[in-house]
C-alpha positions in Angstrom: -73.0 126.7 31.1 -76.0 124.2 30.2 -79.5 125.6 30.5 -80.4 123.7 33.8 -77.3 125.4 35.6 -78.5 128.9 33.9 -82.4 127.8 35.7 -80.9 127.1 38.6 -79.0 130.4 39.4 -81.4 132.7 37.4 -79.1 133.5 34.6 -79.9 134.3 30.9 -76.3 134.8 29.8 -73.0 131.9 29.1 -70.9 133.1 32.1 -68.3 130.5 31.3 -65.9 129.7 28.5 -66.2 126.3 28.8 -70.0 126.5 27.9 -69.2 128.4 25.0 -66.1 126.9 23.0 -67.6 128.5 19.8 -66.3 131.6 21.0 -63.0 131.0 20.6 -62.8 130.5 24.4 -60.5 127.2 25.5 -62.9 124.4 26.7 -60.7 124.1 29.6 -60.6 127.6 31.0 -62.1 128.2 34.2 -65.3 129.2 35.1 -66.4 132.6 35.2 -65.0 134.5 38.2 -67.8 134.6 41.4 -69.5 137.8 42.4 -69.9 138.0 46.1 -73.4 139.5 47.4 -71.5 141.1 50.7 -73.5 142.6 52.9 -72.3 146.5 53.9 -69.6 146.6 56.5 -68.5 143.5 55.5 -64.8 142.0 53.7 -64.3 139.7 51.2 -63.7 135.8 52.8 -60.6 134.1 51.9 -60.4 131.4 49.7 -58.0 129.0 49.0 -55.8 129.0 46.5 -56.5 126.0 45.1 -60.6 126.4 45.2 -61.3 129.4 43.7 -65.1 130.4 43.7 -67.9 130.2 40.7 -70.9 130.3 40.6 -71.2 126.6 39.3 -69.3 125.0 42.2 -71.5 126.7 44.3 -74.8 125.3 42.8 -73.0 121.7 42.4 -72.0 122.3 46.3 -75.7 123.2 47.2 -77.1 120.3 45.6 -74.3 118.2 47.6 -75.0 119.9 50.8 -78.8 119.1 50.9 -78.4 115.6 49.2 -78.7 112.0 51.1 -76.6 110.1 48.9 -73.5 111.8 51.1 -74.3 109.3 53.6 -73.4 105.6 53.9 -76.7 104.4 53.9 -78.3 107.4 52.3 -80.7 108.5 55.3 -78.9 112.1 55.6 -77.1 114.7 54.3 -74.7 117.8 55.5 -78.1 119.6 55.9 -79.3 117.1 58.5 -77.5 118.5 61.3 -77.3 122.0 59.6 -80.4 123.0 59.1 -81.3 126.4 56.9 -84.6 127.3 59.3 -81.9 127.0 62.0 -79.2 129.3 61.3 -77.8 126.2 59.4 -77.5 124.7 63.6 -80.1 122.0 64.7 -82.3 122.4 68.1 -81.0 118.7 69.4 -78.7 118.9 72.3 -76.0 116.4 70.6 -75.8 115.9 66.9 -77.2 111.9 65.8 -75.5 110.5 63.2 -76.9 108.2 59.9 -76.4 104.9 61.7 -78.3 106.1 64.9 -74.6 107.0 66.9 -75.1 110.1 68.9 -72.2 112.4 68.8 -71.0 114.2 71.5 -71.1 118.1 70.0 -73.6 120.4 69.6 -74.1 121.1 65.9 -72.0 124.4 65.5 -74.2 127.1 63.1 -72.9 127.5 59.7 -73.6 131.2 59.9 -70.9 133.0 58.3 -68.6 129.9 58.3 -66.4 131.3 55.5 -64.6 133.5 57.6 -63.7 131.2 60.8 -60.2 130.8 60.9 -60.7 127.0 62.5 -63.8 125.1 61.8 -64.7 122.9 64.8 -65.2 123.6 68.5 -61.7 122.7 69.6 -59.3 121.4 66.6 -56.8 123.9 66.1 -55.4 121.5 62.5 -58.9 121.9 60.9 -58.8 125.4 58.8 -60.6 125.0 55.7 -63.8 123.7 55.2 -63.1 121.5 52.4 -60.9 119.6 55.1 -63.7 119.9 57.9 -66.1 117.9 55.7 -63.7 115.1 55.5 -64.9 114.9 59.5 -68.5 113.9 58.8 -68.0 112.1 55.6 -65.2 109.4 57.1 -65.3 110.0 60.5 -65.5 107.1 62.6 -65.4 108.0 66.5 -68.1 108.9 66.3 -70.0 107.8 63.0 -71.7 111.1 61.4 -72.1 110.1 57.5 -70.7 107.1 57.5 -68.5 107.0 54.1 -65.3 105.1 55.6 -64.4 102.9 52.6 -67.2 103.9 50.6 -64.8 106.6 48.4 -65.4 104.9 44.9 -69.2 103.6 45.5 -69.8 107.5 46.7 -68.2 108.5 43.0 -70.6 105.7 41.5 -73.9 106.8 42.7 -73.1 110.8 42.0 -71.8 109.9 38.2 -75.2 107.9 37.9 -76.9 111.0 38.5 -77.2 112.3 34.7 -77.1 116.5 36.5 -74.8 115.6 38.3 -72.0 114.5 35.4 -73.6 118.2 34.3 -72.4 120.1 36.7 -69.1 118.3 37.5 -68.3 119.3 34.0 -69.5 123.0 34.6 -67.7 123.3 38.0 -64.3 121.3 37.6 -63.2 121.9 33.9 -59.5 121.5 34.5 -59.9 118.1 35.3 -62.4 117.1 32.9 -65.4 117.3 35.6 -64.2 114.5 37.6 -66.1 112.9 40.4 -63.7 112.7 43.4 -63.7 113.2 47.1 -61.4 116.0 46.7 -64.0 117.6 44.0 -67.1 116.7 45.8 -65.6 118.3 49.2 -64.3 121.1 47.2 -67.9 122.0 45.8 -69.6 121.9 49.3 -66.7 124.2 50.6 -67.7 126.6 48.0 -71.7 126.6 48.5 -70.6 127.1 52.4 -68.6 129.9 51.8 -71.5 131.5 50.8 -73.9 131.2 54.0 -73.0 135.1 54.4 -75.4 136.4 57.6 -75.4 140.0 57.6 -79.0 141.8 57.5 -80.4 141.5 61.3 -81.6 144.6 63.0 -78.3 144.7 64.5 -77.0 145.1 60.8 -79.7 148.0 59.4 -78.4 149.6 62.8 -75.2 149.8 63.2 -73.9 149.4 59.3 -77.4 150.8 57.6 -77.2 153.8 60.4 -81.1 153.1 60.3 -81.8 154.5 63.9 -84.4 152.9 64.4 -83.8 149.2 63.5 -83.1 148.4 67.1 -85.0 149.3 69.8 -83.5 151.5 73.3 -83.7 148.4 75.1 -81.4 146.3 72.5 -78.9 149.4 72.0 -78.6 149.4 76.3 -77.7 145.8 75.5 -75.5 146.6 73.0 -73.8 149.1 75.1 -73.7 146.9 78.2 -71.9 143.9 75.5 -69.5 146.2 74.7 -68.3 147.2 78.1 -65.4 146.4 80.6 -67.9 145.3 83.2 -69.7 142.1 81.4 -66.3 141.3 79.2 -68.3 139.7 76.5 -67.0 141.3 73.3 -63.6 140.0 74.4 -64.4 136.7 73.1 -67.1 137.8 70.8 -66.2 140.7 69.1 -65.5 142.4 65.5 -68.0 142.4 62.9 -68.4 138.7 63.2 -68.8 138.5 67.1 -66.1 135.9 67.6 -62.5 136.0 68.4 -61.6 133.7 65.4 -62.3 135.7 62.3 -60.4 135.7 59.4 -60.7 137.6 55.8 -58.6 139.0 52.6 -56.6 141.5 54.4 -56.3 139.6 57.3 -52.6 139.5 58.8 -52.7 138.1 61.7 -54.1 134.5 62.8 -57.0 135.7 65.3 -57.8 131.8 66.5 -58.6 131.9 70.3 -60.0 129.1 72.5 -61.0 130.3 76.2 -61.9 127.9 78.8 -65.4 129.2 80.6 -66.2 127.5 83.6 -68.6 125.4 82.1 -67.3 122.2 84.4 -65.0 121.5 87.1 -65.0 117.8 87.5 -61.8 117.5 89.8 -61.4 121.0 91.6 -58.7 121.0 89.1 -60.1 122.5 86.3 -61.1 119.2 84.7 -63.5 118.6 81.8 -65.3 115.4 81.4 -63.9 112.6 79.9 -63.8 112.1 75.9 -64.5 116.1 75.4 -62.1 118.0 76.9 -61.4 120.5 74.1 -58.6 121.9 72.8 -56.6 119.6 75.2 -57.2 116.5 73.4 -55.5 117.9 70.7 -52.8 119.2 72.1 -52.2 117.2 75.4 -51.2 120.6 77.2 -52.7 120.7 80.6 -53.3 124.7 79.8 -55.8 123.8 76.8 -58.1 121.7 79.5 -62.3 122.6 78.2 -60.4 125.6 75.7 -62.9 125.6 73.2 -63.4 128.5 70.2 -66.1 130.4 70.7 -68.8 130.6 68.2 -69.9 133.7 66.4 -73.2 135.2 68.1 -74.7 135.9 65.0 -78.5 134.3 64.6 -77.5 133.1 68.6 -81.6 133.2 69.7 -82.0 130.9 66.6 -79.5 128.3 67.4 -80.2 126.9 70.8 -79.0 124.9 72.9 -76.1 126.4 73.5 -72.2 125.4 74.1 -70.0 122.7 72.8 -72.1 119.5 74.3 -75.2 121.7 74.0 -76.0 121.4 77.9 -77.3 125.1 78.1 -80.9 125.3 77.3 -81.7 129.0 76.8 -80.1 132.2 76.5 -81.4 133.5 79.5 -79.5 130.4 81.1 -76.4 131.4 79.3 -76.6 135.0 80.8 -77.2 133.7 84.1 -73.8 131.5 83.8 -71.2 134.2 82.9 -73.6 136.7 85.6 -72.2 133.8 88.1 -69.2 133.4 86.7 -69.1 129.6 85.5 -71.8 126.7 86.1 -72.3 124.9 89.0 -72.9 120.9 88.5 -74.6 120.2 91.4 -74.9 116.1 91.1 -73.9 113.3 88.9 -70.8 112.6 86.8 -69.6 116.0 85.7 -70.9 117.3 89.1 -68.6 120.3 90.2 -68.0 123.8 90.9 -67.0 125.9 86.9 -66.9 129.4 88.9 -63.5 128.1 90.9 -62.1 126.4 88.0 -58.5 127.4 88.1 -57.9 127.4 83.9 -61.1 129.7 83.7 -60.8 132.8 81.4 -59.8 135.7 83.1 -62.4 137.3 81.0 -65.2 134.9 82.8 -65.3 137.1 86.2 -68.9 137.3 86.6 -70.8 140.1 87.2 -74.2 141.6 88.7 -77.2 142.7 86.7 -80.4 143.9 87.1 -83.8 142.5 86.1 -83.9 145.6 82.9 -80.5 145.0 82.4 -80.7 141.1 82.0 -83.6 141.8 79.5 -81.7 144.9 77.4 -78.6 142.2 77.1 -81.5 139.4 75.9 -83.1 141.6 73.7 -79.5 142.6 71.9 -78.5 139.3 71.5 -81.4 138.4 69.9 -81.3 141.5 67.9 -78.6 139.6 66.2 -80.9 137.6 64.6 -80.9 137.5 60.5 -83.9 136.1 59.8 -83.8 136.9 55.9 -81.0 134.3 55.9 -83.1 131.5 57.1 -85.4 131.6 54.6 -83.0 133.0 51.8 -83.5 130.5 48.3 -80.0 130.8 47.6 -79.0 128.5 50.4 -82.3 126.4 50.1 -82.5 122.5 49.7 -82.4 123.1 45.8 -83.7 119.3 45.0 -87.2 120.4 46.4 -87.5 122.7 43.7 -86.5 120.5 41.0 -87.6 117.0 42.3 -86.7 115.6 38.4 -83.6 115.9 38.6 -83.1 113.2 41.7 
């Protein structure tokens, strides 16, 4: 390991064999096997065979993440529409790609991203994040990054980078620290594997048994999340708060996608055109607005909310499941989501009082990890070593 890549993670010692060939170690041998930093309660993510972790694939993936040269015309970078102070989400309604292009999601949080078993709102073919970052980086409908055709200048302008031949080298020994889209996407898989969430109030209370970490009006809206009547840990629920979660151990495939009266264009069950979730994938009339539901974790810091980000508050959001769907009442998508026929069954609406509706508020935002927003490991890394760019 070179003494910049030692800097950057805080490390004194050679972790890797291929840093120290004197040793009698072979200079093609791995790196170093990675330590997870878990928080308590929580499992170890899964990892793909053929991306094992280290901790120099992580920094090479951080310095990816957060860098502008990922982009067409180099104006942005992963972090641009993930941002750290965020909950790796961004506060605009609809994401806005490097050539101006507005997309049509909602930026989904990155927070504990390594154990999602799909990783878009509705795409039931996208599993690993080293294929989800393809999206950004090629997509074309709509532009994001902007790369299409740009594969071998993309290569060129990261080998020109004299760190970043460094920690190719350090991160992808087995194939001599080659500069490659399958490399690069591989590195930014690994740093997001890492955006582990797991020390909120919630946390200290329910896995640090620390009493008083949450107050009696957030453990009334815990209890009130948890039960039959509001239905809400049905699609939010395990350790993760979402009804895709996936982790070593895991045996079965947990993906879900729900439909929750959000729209009603036709009195049909009809979502508007050109985002109509899980059935533009599939083409079933069943999957019409089915959309995976996003862990809750850091929700109060990740607004607005669902998959076109047309909810502006959490206190909207309660009031839409307390009605049982949204009512549209003008323009295109005008309609009636509480008589939506493909609704959730789980999507019943229910009736609260004015302390209840806080307790359930002051839960969700109990949720909130705010350690992880301001946590170095996952910081833009070029800020701290601006001679290196």
């Amino acid at each position: 390991m070179t003494p910049r890549l030692r800097r950057a993670l805080g490390l004194g010692l050679v972790l890797s064999c291929a840093a120290a060939p004197a040793a009698g170690c072979d200079d093609a041998a791995a790196p170093a096997p990675y330590v997870w930093r878990l928080p308590t309660g929580f499992p170890e993510p899964s990892v793909p065979a053929d991306n094992p972790m280290s901790d120099a694939k992580v920094e090479l993936g951080r310095r990816l993440f957060y860098d502008a040269r990922l982009s067409g015309n180099q104006t942005q970078a992963c972090a641009s529409c993930h941002e750290q102070d965020n909950a790796f989400a961004e506060p605009l309604t609809t994401s806005v790609g490097a050539t101006g292009q507005r997309h049509f999601r909602n930026a989904m949080s990155l927070t504990n991203v390594a154990y999602n078993t799909r990783q878009t709102w509705s795409n039931p073919i996208v599993v690993s994040l080293e294929q989800q970052a393809l999206l950004p980086m090629f997509g074309e409908t709509p532009v994001e990054l902007g790369l299409a055709g740009l594969d071998d200048e993309l290569a060129a302008r990261l080998t020109a980078v004299p760190l970043y031949r460094e920690l190719f080298s350090e991160a992808f020994p087995e194939v001599g620290g080659a500069i490659t889209v399958d490399t690069i996407t591989k590195a930014i898989g690994a740093f997001e594997r890492t955006l582990i969430s797991g020390t909120s109030p919630y946390d200290r209370f329910w896995y640090g048994k620390d009493t008083t970490a949450l107050s009696p009006s957030a453990i009334r809206g815990l209890e009130l999340f948890m039960s039959e009547r509001l239905e809400c840990f049905h699609c939010h629920g395990g350790f993760n708060f979402t009804a895709a979660t996936t982790h070593v151990g895991t045996v079965f495939d947990e993906t879900a996608f729900f439909n929750n009266g959000l729209y009603d264009v036709d009195g049909e069950g009809g979502y508007p055109a050109g985002d109509r979730g899980l059935y533009d994938v599939t083409g079933d009339p069943a999957d019409m607005g089915r959309f995976k539901p996003p862990t809750l974790r850091n929700i109060a810091l990740t607004a607005p909310y669902m998959h076109d980000g047309s909810v502006a508050t959490l206190d909207e959001v309660i009031a839409m499941y307390e009605a049982g769907g949204r009512v549209t009442s003008e323009g295109p998508n005008a309609g009636d989501g509480r008589d939506s026929p493909l609704k959730s069954e789980f999507v019943r609406g229910f009736t609260l009082t004015a302390q209840e509706r806080t307790d359930l508020l002051t839960f969700l935002e109990s949720l909130s990890d705010e350690a992880f927003t301001v946590d170095p490991r996952f910081s833009d890394p070029w800020v701290e070593d601006e001679t290196a760019q």
